[in-house]
FIDOVO-386892 format. One record per residue (C-alpha): residue in one letter; residue number from 1; y, x, z. Coordinates in steps of 0.25 Angstrom, whole numbers, plus 2048, in hexadecimal, padded with zeros to 3 digits. Example, Ala and Ser with C-alpha at 12.3 -4.5 7.8 and 13.67 -1.06 7.14 Angstrom:
<res:a&n:1&y:7EE&x:831&z:81F>
<res:s&n:2&y:7FC&x:837&z:81D>
END
This chain:
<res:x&n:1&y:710&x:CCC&z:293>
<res:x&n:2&y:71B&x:CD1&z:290>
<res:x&n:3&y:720&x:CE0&z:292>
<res:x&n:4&y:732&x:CDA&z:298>
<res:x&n:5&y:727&x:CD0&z:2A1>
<res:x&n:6&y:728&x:CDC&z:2AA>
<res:x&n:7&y:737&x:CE0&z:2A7>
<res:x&n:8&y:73A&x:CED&z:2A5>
<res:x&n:9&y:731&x:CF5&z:29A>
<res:x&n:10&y:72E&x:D00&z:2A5>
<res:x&n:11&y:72A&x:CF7&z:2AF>
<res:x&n:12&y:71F&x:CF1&z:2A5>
<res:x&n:13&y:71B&x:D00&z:2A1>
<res:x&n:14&y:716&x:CFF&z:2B1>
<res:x&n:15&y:711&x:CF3&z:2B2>
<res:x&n:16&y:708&x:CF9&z:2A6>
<res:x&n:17&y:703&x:D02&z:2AE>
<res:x&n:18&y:701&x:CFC&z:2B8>
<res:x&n:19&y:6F8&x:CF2&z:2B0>
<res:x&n:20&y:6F1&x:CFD&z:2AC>
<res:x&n:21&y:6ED&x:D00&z:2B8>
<res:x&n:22&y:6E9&x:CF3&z:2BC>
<res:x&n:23&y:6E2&x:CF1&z:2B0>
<res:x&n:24&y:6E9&x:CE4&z:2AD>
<res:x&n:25&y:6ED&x:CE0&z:29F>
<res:x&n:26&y:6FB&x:CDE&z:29F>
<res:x&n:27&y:6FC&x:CD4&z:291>
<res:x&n:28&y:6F3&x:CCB&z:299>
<res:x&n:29&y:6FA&x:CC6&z:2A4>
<res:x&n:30&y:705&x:CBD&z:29F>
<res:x&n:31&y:70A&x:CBB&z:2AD>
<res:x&n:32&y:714&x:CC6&z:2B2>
<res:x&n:33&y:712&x:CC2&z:2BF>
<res:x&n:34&y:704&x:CC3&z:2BE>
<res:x&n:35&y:703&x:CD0&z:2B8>
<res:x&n:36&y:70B&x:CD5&z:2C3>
<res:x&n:37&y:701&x:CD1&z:2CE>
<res:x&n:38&y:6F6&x:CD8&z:2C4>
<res:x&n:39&y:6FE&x:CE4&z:2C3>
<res:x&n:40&y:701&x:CE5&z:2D1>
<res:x&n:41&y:6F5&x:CEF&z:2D4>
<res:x&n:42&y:6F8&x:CF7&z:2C8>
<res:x&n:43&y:708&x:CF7&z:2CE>
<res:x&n:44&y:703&x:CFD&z:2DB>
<res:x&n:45&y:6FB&x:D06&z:2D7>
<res:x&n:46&y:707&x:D0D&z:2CF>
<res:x&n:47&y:70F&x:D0A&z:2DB>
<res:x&n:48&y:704&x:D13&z:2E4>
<res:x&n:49&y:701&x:D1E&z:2D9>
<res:x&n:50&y:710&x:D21&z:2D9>
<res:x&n:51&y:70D&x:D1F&z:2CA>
<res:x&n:52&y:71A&x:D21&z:2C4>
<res:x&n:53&y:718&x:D17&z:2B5>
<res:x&n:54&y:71E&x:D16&z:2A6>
<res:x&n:55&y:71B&x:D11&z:299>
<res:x&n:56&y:715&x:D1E&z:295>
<res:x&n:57&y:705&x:D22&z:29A>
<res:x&n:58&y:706&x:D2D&z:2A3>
<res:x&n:59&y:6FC&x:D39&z:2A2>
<res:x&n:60&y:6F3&x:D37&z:2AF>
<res:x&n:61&y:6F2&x:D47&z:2B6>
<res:x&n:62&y:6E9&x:D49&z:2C1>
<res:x&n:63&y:6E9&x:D56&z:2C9>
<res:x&n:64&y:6DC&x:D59&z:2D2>
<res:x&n:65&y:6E2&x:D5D&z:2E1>
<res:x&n:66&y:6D7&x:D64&z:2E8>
<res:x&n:67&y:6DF&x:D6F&z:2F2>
<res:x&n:68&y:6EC&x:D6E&z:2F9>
<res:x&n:69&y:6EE&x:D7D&z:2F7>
<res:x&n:70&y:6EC&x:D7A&z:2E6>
<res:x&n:71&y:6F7&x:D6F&z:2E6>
<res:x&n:72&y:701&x:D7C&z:2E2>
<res:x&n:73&y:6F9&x:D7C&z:2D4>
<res:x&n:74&y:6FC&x:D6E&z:2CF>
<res:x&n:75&y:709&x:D6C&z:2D8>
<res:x&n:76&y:712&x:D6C&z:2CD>
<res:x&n:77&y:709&x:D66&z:2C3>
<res:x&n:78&y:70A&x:D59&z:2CC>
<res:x&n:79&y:718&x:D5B&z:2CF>
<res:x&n:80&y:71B&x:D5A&z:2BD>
<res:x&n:81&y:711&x:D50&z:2BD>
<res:x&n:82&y:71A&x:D47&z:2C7>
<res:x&n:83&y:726&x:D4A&z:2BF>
<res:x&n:84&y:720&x:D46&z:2B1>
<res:x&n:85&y:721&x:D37&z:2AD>
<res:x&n:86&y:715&x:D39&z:2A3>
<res:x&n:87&y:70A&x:D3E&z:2AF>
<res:x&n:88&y:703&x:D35&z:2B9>
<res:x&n:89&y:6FE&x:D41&z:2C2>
<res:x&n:90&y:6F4&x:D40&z:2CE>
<res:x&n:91&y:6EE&x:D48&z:2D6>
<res:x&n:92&y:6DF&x:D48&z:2DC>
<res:x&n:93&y:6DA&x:D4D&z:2E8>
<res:x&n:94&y:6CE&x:D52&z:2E6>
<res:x&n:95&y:6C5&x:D5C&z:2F1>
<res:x&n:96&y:6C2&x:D69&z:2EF>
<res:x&n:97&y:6B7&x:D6E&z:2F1>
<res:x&n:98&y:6B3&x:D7B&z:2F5>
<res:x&n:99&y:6AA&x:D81&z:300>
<res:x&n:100&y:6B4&x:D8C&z:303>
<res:x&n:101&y:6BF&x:D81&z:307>
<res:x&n:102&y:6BF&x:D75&z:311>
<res:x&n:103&y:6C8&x:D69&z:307>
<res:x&n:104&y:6CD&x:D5E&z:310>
<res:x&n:105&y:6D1&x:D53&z:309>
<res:x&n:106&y:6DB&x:D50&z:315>
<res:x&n:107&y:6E2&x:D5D&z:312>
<res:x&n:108&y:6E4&x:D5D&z:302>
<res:x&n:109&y:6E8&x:D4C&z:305>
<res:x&n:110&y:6F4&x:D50&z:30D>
<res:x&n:111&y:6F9&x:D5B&z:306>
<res:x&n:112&y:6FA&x:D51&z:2F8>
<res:x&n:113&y:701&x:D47&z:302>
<res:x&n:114&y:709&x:D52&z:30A>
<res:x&n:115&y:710&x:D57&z:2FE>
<res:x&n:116&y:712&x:D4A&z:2F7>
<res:x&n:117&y:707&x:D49&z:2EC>
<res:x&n:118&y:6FE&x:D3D&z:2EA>
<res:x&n:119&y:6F0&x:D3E&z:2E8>
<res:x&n:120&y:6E3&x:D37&z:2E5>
<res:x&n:121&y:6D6&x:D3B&z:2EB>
<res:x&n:122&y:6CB&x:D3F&z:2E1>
<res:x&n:123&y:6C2&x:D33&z:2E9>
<res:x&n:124&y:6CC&x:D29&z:2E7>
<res:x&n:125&y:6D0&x:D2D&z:2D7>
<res:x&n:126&y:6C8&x:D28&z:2CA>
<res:x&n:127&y:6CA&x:D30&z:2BE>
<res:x&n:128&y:6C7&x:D25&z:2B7>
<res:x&n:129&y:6D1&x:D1C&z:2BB>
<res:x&n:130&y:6DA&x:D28&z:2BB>
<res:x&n:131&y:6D9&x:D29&z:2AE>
<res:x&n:132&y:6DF&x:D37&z:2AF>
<res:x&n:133&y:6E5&x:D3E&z:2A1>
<res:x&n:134&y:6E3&x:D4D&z:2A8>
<res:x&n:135&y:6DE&x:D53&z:2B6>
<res:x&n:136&y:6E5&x:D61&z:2BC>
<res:x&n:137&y:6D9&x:D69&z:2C2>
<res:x&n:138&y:6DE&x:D73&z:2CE>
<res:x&n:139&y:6D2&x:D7B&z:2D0>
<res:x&n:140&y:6C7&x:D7F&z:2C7>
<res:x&n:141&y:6BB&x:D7D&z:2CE>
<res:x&n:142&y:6B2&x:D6F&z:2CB>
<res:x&n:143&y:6AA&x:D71&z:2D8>
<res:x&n:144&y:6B7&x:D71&z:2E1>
<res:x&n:145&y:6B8&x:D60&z:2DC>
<res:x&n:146&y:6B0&x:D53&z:2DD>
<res:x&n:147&y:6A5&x:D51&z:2D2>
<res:x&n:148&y:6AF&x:D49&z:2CB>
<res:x&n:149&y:6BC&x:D53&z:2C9>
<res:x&n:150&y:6B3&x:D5E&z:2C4>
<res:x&n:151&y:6B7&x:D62&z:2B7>
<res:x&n:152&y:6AD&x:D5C&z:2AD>
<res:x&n:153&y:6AD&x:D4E&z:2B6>
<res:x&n:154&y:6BC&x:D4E&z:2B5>
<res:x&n:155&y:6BE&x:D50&z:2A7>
<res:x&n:156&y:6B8&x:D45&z:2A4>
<res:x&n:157&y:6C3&x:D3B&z:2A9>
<res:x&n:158&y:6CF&x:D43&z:2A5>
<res:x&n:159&y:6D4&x:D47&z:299>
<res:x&n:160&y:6DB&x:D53&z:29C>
<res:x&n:161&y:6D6&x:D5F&z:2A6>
<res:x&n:162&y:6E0&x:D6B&z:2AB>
<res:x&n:163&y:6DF&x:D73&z:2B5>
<res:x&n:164&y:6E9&x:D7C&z:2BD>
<res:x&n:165&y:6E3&x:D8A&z:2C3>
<res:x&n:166&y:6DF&x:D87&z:2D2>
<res:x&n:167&y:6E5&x:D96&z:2D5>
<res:x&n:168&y:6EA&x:DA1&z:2CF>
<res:x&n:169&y:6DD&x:DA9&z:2CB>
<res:x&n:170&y:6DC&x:DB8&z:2CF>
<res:x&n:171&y:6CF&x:DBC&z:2D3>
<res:x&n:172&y:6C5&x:DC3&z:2CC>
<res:x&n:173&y:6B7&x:DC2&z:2C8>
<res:x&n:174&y:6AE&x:DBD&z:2BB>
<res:x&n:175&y:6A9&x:DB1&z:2C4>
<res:x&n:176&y:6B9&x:DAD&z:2C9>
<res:x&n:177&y:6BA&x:DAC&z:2BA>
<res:x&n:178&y:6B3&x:DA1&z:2BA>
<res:x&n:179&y:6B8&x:D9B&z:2C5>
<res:x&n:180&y:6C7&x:D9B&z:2C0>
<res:x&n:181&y:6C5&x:D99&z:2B0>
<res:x&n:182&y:6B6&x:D94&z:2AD>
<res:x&n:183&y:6B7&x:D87&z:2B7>
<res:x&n:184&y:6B6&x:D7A&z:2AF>
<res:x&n:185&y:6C2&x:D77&z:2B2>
<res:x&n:186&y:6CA&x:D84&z:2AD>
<res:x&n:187&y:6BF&x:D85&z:2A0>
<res:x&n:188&y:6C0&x:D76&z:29C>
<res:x&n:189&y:6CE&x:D6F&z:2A0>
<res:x&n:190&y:6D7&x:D6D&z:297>
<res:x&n:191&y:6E2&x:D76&z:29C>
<res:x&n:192&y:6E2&x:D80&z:2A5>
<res:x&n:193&y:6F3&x:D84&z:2AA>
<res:x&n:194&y:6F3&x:D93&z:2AF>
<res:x&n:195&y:6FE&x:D9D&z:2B4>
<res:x&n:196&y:6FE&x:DA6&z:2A7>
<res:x&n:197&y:6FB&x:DAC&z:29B>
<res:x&n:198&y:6F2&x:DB6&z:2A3>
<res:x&n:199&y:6EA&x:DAB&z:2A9>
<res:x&n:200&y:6E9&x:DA3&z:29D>
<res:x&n:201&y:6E3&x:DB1&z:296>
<res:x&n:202&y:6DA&x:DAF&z:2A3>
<res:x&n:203&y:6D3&x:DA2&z:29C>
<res:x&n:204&y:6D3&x:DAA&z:291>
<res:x&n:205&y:6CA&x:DB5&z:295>
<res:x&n:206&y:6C1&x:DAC&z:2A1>
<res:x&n:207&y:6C0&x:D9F&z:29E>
<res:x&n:208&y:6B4&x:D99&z:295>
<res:x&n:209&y:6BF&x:D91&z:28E>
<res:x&n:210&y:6CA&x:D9A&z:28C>
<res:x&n:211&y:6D8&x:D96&z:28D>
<res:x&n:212&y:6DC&x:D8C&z:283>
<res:x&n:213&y:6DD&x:D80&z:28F>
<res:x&n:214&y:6E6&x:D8B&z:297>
<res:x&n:215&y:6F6&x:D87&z:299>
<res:x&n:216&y:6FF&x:D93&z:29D>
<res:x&n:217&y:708&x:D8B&z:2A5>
<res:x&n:218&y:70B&x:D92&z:2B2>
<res:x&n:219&y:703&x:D8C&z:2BE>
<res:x&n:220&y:707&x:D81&z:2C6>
<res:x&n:221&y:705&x:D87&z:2D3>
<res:x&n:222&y:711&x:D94&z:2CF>
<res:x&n:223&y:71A&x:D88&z:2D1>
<res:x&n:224&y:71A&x:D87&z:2DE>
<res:x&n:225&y:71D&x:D96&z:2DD>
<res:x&n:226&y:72B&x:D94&z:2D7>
<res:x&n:227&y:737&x:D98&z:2DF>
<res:x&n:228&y:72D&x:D9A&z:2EC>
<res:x&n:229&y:737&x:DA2&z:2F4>
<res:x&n:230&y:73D&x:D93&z:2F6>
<res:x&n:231&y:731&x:D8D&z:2FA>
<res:x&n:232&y:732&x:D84&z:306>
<res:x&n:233&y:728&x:D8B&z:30F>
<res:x&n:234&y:723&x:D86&z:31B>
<res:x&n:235&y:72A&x:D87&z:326>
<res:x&n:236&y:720&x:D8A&z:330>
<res:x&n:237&y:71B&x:D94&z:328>
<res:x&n:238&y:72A&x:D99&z:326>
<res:x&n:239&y:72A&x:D9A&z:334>
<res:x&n:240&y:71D&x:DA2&z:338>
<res:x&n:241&y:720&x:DAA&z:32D>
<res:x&n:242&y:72E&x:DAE&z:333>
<res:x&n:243&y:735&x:DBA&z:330>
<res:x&n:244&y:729&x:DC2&z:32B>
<res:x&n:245&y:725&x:DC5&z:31E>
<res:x&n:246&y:719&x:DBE&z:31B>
<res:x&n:247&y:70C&x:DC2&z:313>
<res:x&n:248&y:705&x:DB8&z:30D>
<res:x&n:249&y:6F7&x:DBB&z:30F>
<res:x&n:250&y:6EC&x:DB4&z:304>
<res:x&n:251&y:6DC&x:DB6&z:307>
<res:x&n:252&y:6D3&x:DB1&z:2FE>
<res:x&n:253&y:6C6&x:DAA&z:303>
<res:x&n:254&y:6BB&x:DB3&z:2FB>
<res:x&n:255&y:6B3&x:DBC&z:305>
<res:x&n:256&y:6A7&x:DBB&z:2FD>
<res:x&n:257&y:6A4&x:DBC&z:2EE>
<res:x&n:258&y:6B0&x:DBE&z:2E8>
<res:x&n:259&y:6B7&x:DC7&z:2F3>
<res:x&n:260&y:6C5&x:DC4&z:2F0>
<res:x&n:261&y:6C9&x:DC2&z:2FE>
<res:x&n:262&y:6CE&x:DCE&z:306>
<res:x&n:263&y:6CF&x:DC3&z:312>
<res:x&n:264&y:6C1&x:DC8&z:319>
<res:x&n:265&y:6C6&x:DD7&z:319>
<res:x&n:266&y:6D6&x:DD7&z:31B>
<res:x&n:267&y:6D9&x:DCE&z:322>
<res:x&n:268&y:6D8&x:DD4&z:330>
<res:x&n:269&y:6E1&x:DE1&z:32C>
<res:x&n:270&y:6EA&x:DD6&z:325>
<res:x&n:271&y:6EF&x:DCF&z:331>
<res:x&n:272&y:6ED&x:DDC&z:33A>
<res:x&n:273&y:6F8&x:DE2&z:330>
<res:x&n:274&y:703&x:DD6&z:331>
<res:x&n:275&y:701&x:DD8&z:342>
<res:x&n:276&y:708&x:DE6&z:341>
<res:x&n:277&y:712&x:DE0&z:336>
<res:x&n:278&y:71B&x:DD5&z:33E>
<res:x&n:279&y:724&x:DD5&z:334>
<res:x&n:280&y:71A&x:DCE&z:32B>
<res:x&n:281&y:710&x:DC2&z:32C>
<res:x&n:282&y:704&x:DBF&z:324>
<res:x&n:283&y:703&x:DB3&z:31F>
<res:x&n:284&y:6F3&x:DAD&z:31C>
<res:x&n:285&y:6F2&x:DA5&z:311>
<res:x&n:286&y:6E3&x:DA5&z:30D>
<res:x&n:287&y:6DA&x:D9F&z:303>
<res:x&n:288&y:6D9&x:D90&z:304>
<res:x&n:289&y:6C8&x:D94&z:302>
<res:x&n:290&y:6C9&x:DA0&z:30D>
<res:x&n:291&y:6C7&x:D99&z:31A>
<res:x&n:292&y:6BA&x:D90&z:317>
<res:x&n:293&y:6B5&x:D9C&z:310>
<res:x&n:294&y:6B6&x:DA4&z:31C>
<res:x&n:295&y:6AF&x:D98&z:323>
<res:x&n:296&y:6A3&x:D97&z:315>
<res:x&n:297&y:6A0&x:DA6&z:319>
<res:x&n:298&y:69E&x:DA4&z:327>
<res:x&n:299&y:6A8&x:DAE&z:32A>
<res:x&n:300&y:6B0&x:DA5&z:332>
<res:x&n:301&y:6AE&x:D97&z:336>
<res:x&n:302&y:6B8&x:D8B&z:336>
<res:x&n:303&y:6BB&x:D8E&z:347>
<res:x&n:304&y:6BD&x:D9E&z:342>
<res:x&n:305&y:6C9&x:D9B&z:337>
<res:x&n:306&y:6CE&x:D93&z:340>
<res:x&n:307&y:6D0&x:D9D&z:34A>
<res:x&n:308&y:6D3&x:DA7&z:340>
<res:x&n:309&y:6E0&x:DA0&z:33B>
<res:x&n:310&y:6E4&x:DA0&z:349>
<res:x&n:311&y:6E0&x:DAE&z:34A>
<res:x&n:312&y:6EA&x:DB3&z:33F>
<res:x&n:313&y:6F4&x:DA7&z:344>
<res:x&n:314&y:6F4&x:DB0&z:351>
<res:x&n:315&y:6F4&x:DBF&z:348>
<res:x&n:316&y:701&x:DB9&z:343>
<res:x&n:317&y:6FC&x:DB5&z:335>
<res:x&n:318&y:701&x:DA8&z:32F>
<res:x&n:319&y:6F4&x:D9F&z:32A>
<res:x&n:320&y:6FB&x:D98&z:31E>
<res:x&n:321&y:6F2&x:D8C&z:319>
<res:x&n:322&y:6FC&x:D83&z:312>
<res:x&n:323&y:6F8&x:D7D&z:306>
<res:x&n:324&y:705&x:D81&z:2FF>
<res:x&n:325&y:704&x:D90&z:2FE>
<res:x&n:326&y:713&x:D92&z:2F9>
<res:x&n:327&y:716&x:D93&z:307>
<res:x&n:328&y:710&x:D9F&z:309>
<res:x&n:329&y:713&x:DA5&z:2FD>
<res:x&n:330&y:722&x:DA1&z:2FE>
<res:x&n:331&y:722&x:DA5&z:30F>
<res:x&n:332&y:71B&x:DB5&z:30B>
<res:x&n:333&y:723&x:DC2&z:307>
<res:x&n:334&y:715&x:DC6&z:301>
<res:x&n:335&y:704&x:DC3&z:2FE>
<res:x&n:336&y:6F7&x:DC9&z:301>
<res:x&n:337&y:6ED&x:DC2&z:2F8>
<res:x&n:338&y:6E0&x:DC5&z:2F6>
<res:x&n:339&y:6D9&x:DBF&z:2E8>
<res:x&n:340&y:6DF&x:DB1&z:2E6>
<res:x&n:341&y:6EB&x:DA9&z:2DF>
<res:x&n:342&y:6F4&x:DAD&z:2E9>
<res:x&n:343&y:6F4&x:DBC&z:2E3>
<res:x&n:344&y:6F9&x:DB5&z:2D6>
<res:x&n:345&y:702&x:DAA&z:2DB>
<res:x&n:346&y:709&x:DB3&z:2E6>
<res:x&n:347&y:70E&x:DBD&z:2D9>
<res:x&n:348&y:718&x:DB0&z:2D7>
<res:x&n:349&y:720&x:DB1&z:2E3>
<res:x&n:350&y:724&x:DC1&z:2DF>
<res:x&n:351&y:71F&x:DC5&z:2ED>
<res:x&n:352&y:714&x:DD2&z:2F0>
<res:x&n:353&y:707&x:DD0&z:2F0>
<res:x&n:354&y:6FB&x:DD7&z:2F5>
<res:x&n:355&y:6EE&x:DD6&z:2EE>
<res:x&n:356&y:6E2&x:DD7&z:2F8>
<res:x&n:357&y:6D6&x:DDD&z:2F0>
<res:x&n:358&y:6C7&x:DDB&z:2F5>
<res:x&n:359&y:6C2&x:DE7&z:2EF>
<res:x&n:360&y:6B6&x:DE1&z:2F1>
<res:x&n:361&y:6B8&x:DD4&z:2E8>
<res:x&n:362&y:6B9&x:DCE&z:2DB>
<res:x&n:363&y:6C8&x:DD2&z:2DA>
<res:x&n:364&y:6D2&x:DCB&z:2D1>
<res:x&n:365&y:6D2&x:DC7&z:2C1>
<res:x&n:366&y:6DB&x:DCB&z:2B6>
<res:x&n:367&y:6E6&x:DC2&z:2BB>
<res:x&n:368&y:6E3&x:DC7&z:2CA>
<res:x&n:369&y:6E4&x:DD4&z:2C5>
<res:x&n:370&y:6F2&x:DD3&z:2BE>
<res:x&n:371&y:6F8&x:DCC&z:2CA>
<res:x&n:372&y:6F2&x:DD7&z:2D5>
<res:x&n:373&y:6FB&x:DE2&z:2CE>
<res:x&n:374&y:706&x:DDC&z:2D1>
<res:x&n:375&y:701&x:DDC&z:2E0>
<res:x&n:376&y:6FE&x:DE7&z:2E9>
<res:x&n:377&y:6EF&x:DE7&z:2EE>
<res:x&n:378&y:6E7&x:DEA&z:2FA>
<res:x&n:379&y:6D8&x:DEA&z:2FF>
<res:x&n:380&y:6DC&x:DF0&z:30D>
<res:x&n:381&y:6E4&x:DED&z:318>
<res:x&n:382&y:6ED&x:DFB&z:316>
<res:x&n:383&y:6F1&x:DF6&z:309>
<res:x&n:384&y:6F3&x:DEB&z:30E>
<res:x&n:385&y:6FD&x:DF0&z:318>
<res:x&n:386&y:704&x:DF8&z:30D>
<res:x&n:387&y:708&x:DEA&z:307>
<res:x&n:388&y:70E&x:DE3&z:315>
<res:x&n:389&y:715&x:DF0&z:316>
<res:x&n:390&y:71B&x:DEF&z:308>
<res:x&n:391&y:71F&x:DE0&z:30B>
<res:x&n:392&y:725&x:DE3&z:318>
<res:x&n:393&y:72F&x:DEE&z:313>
<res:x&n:394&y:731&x:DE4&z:306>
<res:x&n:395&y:72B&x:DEE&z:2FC>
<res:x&n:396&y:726&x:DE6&z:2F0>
<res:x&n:397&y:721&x:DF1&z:2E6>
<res:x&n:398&y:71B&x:DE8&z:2DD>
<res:x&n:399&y:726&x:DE0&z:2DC>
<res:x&n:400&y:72B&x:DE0&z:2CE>
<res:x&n:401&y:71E&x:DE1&z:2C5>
<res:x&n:402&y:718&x:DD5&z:2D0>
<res:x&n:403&y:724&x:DCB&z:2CC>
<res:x&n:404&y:726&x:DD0&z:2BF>
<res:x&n:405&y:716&x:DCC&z:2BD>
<res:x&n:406&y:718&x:DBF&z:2C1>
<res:x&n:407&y:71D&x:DB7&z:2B2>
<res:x&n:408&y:70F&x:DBF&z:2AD>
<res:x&n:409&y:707&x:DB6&z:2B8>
<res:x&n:410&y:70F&x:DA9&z:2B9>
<res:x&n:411&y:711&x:DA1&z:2AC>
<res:x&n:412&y:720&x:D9D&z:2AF>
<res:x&n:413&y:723&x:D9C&z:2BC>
<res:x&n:414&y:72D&x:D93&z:2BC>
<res:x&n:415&y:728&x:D86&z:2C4>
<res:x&n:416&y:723&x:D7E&z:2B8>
<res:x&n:417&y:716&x:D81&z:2B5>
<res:x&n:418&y:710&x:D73&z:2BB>
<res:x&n:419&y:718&x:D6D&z:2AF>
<res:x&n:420&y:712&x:D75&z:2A7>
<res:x&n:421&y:705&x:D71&z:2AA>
<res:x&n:422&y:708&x:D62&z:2AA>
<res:x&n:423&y:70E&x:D64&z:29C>
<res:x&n:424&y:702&x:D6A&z:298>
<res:x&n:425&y:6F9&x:D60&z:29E>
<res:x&n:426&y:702&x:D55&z:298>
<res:x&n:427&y:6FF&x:D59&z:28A>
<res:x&n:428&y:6F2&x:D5A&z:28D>
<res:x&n:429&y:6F1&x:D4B&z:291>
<res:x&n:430&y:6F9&x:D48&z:286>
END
């Protein structure tokens, strides 16, 4: 058959394709009408994928969707994918699972769909089929994913592997070590797109592979951060938030082992400090991990946080538990964080920070321990008073050395660094 049967060259570049998907040989079918009934399920698949076609093959990029509230890693990867005629990019709902957290698949569905993004679901996806030219991990752990997404099962059907870092890694210990830089995924992928120099010479020192598969390319997640006074908050959080300054208050989930959490011994001096300050609202933002943790323990059961939200509800403290955290990081005046990405990621919005220290715990790494000079600390409620104070009478002391830190652990912070990434990766497919 001849390419002008079907007019115009670009149209016969999509009949093509959609030939291919139907599997149909196209010299084949001398009839033109014919090959258009043949071609008709190819046609509506395209038509249903959204799947925008040209002459040139497109480099097939899949990023594993596992947590609403890690969406802010990979946001503006997808968002350059979208944008670039030369990458057909999906994303794969997978679970995650983790006995400190309760996934519901309900919850991460309607987030995709709320903000717009389409999706497959890892039990309705073939990696064969997909015939996928790289895959875009978001967290680290193989035992967080079905049998079949785990590293070394994965490999096998893609020709590229990349990861971007599920947080911005602080805490300290040999064995957290491991966990952030000795997974398969961080040892084995084929790149690996970090913050900074400093956490590239991170690889360098901890990971069994070193870091020749590391890319410096700013992470994807500091792009949501630019020009964050502009932010569209929320309006009902705008609203309970009122003319108050609010602190942003971020407890992580660890009460056993690695003790990084100050949640178990400050937090009832915490909120009873913010009582005698009206002037001021605390605003709770925990761990996505804490609240099943607290349940794991038998600390609390499901009927107890239930109560207790409403308990601080009633105190006056704002339970914040959207999945996008730009809200309350655009909404506060300041943080208190105990170990946790936040005590990195907040240093990009050039507000004060309070570090809570659990003496008693594993404490922070090299990177923790650069950013926390930049930051006042605290292990008790006193010194946590000092702070609220401070931020009351709009003293900053750390000011200037906190935002002049902030080019040393941000790789330009400039908005583009999920482009960055997709250029990397489209070399890569190359």
């Amino acid at each position: 058959m001849l390419p002008d049967s079907f007019g115009a060259p670009e149209r016969y570049a999509q009949y093509l394709r959609a030939a291919e998907i139907t599997e149909f040989d196209i010299d084949t079918i001398p009839d033109l009408d014919r090959a258009r009934q043949v071609l008709a399920h190819g046609w509506l698949e395209i038509i249903m994928h959204n799947d925008p076609i040209d002459a040139a093959k497109k480099n097939r990029l899949a990023i594993l969707y596992q947590l609403p509230e890690s969406w802010a890693n990979v946001r503006s990867v997808w968002e350059a994918a979208q944008e670039d005629d030369t990458v057909e990019v999906s994303v794969v709902l997978l679970p995650f699972i983790h006995r400190d957290y309760q996934w519901q698949r309900e919850l991460a569905e309607a987030y995709l769909r709320n903000i717009g993004v389409p999706f497959v679901p890892w039990d309705a996806y073939s990696l064969d089929e997909a015939a996928l030219d790289a895959v875009l991990y978001t967290s680290p752990y193989d035992e967080t994913r079905p049998e079949a997404y785990k590293f070394a099962n994965l490999r096998q059907h893609v020709r590229r592997t990349a990861y971007v870092p599920y947080g911005l890694e602080v805490g300290g210990g040999e064995q957290n070590y491991v966990y952030q830089y000795g997974q398969p995924v961080t040892a084995r992928a084929d790149a690996v797109f970090v913050r900074s120099e400093s956490v590239r010479g991170m690889f360098s020192r901890h990971c069994p592979t070193g870091s020749s598969h590391v890319y410096v390319t700013g992470h994807p997640r500091m792009d949501g951060l630019v020009n964050i006074a502009d932010f569209a908050v929320d309006p009902a959080l705008k609203h309970a938030v009122g003319e108050r300054k609010a602190i942003l208050w971020n407890a992580h989930f660890s009460f056993d082992g690695d003790l990084w959490s100050t949640f178990d011994c400050l937090a009832s001096g915490i909120i009873e400090s913010f009582i005698g300050r009206p002037d001021l609202v605390l605003l709770f933002r925990p761990h996505p991990l804490l609240w099943k943790k607290l349940i794991n323990l038998n600390i609390l059961s499901e009927r107890d946080i239930v109560e207790l939200k409403a308990q601080l509800q009633e105190c006056g403290v704002i339970v914040d538990e959207r999945s996008d955290h730009r809200h309350a990081f655009a909404v506060s005046a300041a943080m208190m964080s105990d170990a946790g990405s936040f005590l990195m990621e907040y240093l990009a919005t050039g507000k004060p920070v309070l570090y809570l220290k659990n003496p008693d715990g594993l404490g922070l790494n090299e990177e923790g321990v650069a950013v926390a000079r930049q930051y006042q600390s605290a292990s008790d409620v006193m010194q946590v008073d000092t702070f609220l104070d401070q931020v009351r009478r709009g003293e900053d002391p750390l000011y200037a050395s906190r935002n002049a830190a902030i080019k040393h652990f941000f790789h330009e912070l400039d908005g583009g660094s999920g482009r960055r990434v997709l250029n990397v990766l489209k070399e890569l497919m190359a």
